[in-house]
C-alpha positions in Angstrom: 12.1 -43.8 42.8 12.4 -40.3 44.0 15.4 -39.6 41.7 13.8 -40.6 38.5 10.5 -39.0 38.8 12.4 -35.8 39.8 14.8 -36.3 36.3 12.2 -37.0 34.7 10.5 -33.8 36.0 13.6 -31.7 34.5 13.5 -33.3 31.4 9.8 -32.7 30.6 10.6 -29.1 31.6 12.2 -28.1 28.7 10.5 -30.1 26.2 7.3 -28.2 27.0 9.3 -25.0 26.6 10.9 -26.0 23.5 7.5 -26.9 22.3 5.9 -23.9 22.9 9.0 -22.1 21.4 8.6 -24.3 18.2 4.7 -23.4 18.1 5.1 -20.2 18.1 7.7 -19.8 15.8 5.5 -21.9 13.4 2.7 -19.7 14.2 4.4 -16.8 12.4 5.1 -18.6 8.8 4.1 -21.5 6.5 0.8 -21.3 5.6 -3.0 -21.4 6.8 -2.7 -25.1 8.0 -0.1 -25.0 9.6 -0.7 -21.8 11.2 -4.6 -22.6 12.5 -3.0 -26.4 13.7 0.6 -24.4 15.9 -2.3 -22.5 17.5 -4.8 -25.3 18.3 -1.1 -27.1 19.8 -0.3 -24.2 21.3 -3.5 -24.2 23.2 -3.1 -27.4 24.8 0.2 -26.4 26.4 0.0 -22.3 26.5 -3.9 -21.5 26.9 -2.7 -17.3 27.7 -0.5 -17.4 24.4 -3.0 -19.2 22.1 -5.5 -16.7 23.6 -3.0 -13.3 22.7 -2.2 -14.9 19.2 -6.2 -15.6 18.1 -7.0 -11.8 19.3 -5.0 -10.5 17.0 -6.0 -13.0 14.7 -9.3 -11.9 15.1 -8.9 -8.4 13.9 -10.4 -7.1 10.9 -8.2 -7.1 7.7 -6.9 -10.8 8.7 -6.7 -13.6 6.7 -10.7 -15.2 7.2 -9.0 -18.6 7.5 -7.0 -17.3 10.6 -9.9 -15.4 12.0 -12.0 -18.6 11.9 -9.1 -20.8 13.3 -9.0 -18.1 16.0 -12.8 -17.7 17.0 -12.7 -21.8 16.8 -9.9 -22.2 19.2 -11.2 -19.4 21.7 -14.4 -21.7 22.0 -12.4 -24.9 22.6 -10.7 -22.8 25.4 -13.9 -21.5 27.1 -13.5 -19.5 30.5 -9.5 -20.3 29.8 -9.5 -17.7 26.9 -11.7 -15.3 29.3 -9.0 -11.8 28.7 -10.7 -12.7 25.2 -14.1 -11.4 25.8 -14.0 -7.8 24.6 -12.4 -9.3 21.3 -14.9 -11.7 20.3 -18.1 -8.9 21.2 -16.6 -7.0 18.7 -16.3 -9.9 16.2 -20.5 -10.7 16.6 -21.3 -8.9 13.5 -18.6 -10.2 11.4 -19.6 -10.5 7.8 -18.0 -13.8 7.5 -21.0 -15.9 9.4 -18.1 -18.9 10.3 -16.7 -16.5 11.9 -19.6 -14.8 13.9 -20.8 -18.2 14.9 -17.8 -19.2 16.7 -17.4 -15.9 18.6 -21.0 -16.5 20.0 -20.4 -19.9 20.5 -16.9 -18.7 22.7 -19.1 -16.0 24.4 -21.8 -18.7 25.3 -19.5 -20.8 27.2 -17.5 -18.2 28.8 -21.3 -17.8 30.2 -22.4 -14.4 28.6 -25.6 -13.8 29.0 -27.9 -14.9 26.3 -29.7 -11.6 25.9 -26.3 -10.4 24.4 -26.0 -13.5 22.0 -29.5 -12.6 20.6 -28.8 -10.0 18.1 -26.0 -11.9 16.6 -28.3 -15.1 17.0 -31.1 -13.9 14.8 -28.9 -13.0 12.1 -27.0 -16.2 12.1 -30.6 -17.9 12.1 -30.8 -17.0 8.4 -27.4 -17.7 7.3 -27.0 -20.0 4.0 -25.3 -22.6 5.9 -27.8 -24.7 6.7 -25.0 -26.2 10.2 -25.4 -22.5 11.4 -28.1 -21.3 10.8 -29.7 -24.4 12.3 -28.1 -24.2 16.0 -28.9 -20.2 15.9 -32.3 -21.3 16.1 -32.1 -23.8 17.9 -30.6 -21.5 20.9 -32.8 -18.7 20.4 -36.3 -21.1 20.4 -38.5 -19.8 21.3 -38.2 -16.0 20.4 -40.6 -13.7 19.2 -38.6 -12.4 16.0 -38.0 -15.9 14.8 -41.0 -16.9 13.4 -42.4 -20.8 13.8 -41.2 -20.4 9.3 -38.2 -19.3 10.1 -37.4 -22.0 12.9 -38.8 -24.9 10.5 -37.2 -24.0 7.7 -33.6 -23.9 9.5 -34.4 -27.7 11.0 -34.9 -29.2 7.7 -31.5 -27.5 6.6 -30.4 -29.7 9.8 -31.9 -32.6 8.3 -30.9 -32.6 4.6 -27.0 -31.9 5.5 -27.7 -35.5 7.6 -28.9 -37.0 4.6 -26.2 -35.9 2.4 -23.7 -36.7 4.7 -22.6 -34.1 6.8 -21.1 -33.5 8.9 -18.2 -35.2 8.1 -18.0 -36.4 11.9 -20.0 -39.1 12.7 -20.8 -38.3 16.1 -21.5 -34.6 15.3 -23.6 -36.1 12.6 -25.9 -38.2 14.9 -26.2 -35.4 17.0 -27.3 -32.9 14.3 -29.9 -35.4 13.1 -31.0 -35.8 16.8 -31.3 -31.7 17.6 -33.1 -31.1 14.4 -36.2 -33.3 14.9 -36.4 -32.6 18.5 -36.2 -29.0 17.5 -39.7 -29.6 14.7 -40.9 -31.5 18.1 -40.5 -28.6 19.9 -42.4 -26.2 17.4 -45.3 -29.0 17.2 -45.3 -28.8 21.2 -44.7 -25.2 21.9 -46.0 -23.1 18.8 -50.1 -23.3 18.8 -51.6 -23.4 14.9 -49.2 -21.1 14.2 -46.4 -24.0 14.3 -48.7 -26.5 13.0 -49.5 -24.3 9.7 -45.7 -24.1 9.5 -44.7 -27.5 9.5 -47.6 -28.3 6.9 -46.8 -25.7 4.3 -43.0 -26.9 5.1 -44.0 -30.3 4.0 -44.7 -29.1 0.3 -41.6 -28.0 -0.8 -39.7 -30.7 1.7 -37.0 -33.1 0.5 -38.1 -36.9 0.9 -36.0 -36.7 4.6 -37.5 -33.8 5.4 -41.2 -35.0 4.5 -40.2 -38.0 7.4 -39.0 -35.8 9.7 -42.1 -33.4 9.2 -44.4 -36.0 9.4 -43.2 -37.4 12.3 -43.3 -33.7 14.3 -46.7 -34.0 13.4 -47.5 -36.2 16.3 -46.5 -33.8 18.6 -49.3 -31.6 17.6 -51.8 -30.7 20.6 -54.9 -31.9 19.1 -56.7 -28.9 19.6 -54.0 -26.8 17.1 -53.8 -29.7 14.7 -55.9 -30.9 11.7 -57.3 -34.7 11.2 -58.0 -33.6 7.5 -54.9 -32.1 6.6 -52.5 -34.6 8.5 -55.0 -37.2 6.6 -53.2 -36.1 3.4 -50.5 -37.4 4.3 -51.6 -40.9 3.8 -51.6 -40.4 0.2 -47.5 -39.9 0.4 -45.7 -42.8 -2.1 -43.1 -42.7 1.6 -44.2 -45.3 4.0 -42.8 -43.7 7.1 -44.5 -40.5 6.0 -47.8 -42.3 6.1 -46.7 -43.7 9.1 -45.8 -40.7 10.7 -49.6 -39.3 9.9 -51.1 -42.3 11.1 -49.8 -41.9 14.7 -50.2 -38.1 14.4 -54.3 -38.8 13.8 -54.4 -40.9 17.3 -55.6 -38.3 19.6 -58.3 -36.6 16.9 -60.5 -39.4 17.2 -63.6 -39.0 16.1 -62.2 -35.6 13.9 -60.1 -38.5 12.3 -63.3 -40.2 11.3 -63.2 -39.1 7.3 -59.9 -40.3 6.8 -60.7 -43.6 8.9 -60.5 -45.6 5.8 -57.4 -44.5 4.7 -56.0 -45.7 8.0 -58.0 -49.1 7.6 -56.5 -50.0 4.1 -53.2 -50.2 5.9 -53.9 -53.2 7.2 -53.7 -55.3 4.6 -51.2 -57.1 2.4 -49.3 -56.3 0.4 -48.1 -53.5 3.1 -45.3 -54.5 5.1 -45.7 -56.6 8.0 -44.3 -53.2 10.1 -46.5 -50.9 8.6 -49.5 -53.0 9.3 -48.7 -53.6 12.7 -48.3 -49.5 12.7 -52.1 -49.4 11.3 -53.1 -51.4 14.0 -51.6 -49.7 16.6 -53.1 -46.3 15.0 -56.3 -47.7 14.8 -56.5 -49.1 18.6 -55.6 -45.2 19.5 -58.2 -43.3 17.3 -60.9 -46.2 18.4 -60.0 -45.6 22.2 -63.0 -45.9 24.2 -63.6 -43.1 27.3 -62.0 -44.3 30.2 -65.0 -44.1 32.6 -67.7 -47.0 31.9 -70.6 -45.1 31.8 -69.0 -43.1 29.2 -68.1 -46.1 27.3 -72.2 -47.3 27.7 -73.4 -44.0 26.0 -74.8 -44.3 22.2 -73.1 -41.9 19.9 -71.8 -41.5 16.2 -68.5 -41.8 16.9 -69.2 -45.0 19.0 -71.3 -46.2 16.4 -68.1 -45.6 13.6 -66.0 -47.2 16.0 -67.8 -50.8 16.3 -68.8 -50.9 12.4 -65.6 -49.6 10.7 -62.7 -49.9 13.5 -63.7 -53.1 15.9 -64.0 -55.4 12.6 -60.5 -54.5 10.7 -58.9 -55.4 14.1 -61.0 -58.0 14.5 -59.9 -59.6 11.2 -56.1 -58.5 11.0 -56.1 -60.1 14.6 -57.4 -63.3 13.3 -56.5 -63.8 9.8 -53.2 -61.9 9.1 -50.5 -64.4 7.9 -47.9 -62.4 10.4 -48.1 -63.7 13.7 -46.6 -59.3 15.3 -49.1 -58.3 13.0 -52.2 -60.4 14.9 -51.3 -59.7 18.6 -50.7 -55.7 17.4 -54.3 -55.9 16.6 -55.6 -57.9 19.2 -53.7 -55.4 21.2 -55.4 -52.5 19.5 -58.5 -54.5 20.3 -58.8 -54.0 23.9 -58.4 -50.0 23.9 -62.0 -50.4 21.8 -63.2 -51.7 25.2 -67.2 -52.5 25.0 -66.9 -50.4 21.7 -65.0 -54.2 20.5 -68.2 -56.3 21.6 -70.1 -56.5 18.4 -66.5 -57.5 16.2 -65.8 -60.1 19.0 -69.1 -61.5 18.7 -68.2 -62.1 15.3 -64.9 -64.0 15.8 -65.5 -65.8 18.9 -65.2 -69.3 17.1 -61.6 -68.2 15.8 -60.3 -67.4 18.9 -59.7 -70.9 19.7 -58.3 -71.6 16.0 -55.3 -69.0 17.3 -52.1 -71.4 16.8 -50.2 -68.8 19.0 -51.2 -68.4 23.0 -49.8 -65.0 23.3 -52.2 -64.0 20.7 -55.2 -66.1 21.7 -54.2 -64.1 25.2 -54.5 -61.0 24.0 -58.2 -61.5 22.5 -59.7 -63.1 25.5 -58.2 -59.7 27.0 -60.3 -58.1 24.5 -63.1 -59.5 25.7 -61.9 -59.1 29.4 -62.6 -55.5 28.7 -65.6 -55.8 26.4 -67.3 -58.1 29.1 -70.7 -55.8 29.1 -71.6 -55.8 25.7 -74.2 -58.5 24.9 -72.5 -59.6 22.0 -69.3 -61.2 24.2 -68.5 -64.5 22.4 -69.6 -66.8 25.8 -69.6 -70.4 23.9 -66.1 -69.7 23.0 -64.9 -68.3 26.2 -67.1 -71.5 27.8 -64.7 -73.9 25.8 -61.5 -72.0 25.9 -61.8 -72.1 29.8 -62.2 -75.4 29.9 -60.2 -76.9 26.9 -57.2 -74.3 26.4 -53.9 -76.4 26.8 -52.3 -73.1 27.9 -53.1 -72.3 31.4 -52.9 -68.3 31.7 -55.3 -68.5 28.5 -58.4 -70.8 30.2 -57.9 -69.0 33.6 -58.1 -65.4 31.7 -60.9 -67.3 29.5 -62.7 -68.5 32.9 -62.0 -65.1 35.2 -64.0 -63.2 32.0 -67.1 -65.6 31.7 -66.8 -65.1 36.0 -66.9 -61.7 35.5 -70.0 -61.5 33.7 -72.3 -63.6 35.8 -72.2 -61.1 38.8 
């Protein structure tokens, strides 16, 4: 066993230095293809001669298809291609932005500090292709010479290469699509009114991809930067995951949402996708929210007032008459975050309860009133007879712990 690993050993020796001889030589003649693909092989087996050849490569006056294969294959080599360094700094402000991109990209993993990537970085940020000047921003966010514009503007380059295809790579694909919404989440998060006035006037010049993504960012928005009225607009869009998109965004407004309430309310109803209704609900059930603390809940108000006579019923009636069974136990589900602000609507539907062909759903109504159980309104009689006739068990008992509840 000994013997053959060892001639094996001596075999592979010379292979490897044949190899390298035959890169190299290759290196030297034929044309860009071949060249850029001896010196990717050649750093695989000979990382300090791939790194000699791309310096030179590097120099001014080279071929730009060399000088990218060169920056490109320093980067794959990272701290290998170290004796490197002084070459690619001098190749940051390289007219030929491929180029530029992958010498900040080497410089970055051979761990130079950022502060010396920056200058290079905010160039690149503004560079037509939309691949590069995307991940410039993406590593310089948040900086003070890239405006919130600037940073938006490059993510929706992200997202229209995604939608027409590119990258090539799938993988590299997936991931651009990933980094460039995170990236408008980020600027929703991070950027005050200043990012939210970005992303809206962004939104008017958007592709349809872009209006999604945009849309979507929008529910990222701290309240207290955003605007119900403006991110109510939205709801007009002929894109149902644009309206979508707003619909969540409005959630934590409240009662700012409160004039475009109506808006959110028509999309509960057919002919709207089963989905996109079950998306109304679940929007609904967040802007309706009660206060936490009950003797918040207990105090008369406008907003409180909105909720039970424009909010509590839709749910109330999606929860018991939608044809979709999701769609029902969404807004019986949106239900109970009303709280005692629900009463009134389940006063109203108590004798449906029962008619609820599906426990789950039935379940998830007596939960509504579980948490409504202080308003005067609570459907009783029907808890009274779902307590004592429901053929599920979980349902009565939840029915019967309710009524309980209310008697103390």
């Amino acid at each position: 066993m000994r013997l053959l690993v060892l001639t094996l050993l001596l075999v592979a020796a010379p292979l490897d230095a044949a190899d390298v001889g035959t890169l190299t030589r290759q290196l030297e003649r034929g044309g860009n293809a071949e060249r850029t693909s001896a010196l990717r092989e050649l750093a695989k087996v000979d990382p300090a001669a791939a790194t000699a050849k791309a310096v030179e490569w590097l120099q001014p006056g080279v071929d730009p298809a060399l000088r990218r294969a060169a920056a490109r294959t320093l980067w794959d080599l990272g701290d290998k291609a170290k004796g490197a360094e002084a070459a690619l700094r001098a190749r940051l402000d390289d007219r030929d932005d491929d180029v530029a991109y992958a010498c900040v990209g080497a410089l970055a993993s051979m761990g130079v500090p950022k502060a010396d990537l920056r200058a290079a970085r905010l160039r690149l940020a503004r560079a037509h292709d939309g691949f590069i000047a995307f991940y410039a921003s993406r590593a310089l966010f948040p900086d003070p010479d890239l405006p919130p514009d600037a940073v938006v503007d490059a993510s929706l380059a992200g997202v229209n290469l995604v939608a027409s295809g590119r990258p090539s790579d799938m993988k590299s694909r997936d991931t651009l699509r990933t980094n460039a919404r995170v990236l408008l989440e980020d600027v929703a998060k991070r950027s005050g009114r200043e990012g939210f006035d970005a992303l809206m006037r962004a939104y008017a010049k958007a592709s349809p991809p872009g209006k999604e993504a945009l849309a979507s960012a929008l529910d990222y928005v701290p309240p207290q930067h955003g605007d119900a009225l403006q991110i109510g607009a939205l709801l007009d869009s002929p894109q149902p995951w644009v309206r979508r998109g707003a619909m969540y965004a409005l959630v934590d407004y409240h009662d700012q949402a409160a004039p475009v309430l109506d808006k959110v309310v028509e999309g509960l109803w057919p002919p709207h996708e089963p989905d996109f209704r079950k998306a109304a609900a679940s929007a609904l059930g967040g802007i309706g929210r009660a206060p936490a603390e009950a003797g918040e809940q207990a105090k008369p108000g406008a907003w409180r007032a909105d909720v039970e006579k424009r909010i509590g019923p839709s749910l109330a009636r999606a929860a018991t008459s939608d044809p979709d069974r999701d769609v029902r136990k969404e807004a019986a589900d949106a239900l109970q975050k009303l709280a005692l602000w629900a009463g009134p609507a389940l006063g109203s539907i108590g004798d449906r309860i029962a008619q609820e062909a599906d426990p789950v759903v039935r379940h998830a109504l007596v939960r509504a009133c579980w948490n409504a159980r202080e308003s005067p309104q609570l459907p009783r009689v029907a808890l009274a007879l779902l307590a004592a006739n429901d053929p599920v068990d979980y349902v009565g008992n939840e029915a019967a712990v309710t009524l309980k509840a209310t008697q103390k």
